[in-house]
C-alpha positions in Angstrom: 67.1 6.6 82.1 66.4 5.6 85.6 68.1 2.6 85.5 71.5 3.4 84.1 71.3 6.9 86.6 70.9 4.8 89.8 72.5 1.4 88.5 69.9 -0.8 89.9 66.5 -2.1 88.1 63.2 -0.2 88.7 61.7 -3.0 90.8 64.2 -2.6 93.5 63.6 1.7 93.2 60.0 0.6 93.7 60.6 -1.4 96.5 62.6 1.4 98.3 59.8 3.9 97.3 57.0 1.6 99.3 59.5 1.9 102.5 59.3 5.5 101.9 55.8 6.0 102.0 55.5 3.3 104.9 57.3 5.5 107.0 56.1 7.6 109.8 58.8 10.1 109.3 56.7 12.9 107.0 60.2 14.0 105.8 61.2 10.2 104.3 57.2 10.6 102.5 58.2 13.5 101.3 61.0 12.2 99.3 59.9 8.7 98.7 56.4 11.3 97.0 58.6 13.0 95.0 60.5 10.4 93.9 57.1 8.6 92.4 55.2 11.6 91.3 58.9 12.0 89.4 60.0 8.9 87.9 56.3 7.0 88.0 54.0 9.3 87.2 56.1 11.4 85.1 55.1 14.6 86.5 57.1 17.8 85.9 59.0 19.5 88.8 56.7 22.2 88.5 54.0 19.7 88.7 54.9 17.8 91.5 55.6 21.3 93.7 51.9 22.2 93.2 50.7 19.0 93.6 52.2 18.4 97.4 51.7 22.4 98.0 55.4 23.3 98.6 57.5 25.7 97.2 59.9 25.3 94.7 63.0 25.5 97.2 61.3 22.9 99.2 61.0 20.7 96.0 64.7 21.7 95.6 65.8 20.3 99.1 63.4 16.7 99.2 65.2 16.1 95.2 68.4 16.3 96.5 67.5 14.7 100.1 66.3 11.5 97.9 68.6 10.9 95.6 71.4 11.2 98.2 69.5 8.8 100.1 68.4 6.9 97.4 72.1 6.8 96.1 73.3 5.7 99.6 70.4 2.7 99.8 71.6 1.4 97.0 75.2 1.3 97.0 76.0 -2.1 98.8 
């Protein structure tokens, strides 16, 4: 699924992930969390809002934030 959605292979998304959660920049965590508690861990949505303790229209905003950026990373 995650492959054919982003068109690149899950060792590159994992790559990008680590950069993510290397960052200083709480907001780029954020989205590179989501992103793993998602598509590694397999969590719900629902899940993953509890789990960082943010609301569901927070949850709503980092998705979209990430795959836009994600989207934009790897179009080269």
């Amino acid at each position: 699924y995650f492959e054919d959605r982003y068109a690149t292979t899950f060792e590159d998304f994992l790559n990008l992930l680590a950069d993510g959660q290397a960052s200083d920049d709480e907001t780029l965590h954020q989205r590179a969390a989501v992103l793993r508690l998602r598509y590694v861990d397999g969590l719900t949505w629902q899940q993953i809002a509890l789990d960082l303790a943010i609301t569901d229209e927070r949850l709503t905003k980092l998705r979209q934030q990430a795959s836009t950026d994600l989207k934009m990373k790897l179009v080269r």
